[in-house]
C-alpha positions in Angstrom: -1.1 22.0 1.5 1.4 20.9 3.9 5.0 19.9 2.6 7.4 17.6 4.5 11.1 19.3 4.5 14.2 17.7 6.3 16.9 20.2 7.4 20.5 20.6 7.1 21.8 17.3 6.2 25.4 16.5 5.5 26.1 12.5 4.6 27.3 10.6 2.1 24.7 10.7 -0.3 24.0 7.6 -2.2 21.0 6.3 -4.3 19.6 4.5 -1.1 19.5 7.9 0.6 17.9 9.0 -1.5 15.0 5.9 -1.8 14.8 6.2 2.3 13.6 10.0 2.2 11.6 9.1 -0.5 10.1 6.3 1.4 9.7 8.6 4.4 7.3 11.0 2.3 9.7 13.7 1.8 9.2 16.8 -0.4 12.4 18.5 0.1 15.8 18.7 2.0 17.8 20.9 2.9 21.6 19.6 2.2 25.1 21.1 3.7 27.1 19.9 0.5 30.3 21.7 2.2 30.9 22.0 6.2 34.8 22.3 7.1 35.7 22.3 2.8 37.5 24.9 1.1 36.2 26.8 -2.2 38.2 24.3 -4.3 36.6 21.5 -2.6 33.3 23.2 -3.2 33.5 22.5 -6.9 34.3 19.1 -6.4 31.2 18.6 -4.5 29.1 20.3 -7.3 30.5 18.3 -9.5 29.5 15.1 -7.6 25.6 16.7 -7.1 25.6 17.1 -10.7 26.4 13.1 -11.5 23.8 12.2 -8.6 21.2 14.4 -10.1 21.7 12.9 -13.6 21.9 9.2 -12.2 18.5 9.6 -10.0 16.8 12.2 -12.0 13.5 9.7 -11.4 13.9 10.6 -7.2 15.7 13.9 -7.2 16.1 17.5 -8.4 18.2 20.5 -7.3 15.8 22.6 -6.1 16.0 26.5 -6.3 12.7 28.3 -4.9 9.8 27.4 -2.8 7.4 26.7 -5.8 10.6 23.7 -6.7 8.9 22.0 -3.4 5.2 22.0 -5.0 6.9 20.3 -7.6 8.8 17.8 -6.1 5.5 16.5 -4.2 3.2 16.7 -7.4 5.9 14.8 -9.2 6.9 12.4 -6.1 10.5 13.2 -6.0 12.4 15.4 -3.6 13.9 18.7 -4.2 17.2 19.2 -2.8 18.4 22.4 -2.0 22.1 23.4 -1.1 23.4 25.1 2.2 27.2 26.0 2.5 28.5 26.3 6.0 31.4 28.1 6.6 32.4 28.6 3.0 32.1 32.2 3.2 33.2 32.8 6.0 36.5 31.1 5.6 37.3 32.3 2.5 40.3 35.5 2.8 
């Protein structure tokens, strides 16, 4: 089976967002929820994912392994799955 996956996004996510990669046929994406943000900052931003995931459970799920992207295309919804750029290396 093939499996459409977007890379590396960092936007303001929003319920439309979220209908346009659905539109577009989307299984999964690959989301930067922090770039230039600190640790602290990093909770925030889990805390906003959290709310997002509860509000459009019926287009969205966090997704946390490869068999999360079967799911999201059996159940027409995409899987997002987090990225954190720079975090790490920032921190210290």
């Amino acid at each position: 089976m093939k499996f459409k996956i977007d890379n590396l996004q960092y936007c303001n996510w929003t319920r439309e967002v979220f209908e346009i990669n659905r539109e577009a046929g989307l299984d999964a994406v690959h989301v930067t929820i922090v770039y230039h943000e600190d640790f602290n900052e990093l909770g925030d931003q889990i805390k906003k994912w959290e709310k997002l995931f509860k509000d459009n459970s019926d287009l969205v799920f966090l997704g946390k392994d490869y068999k999360d992207i079967e799911k999201a295309n059996n159940e027409k919804k995409n899987g997002y799955f987090f990225w954190f750029s720079k975090l790490l290396a920032n921190r210290g």
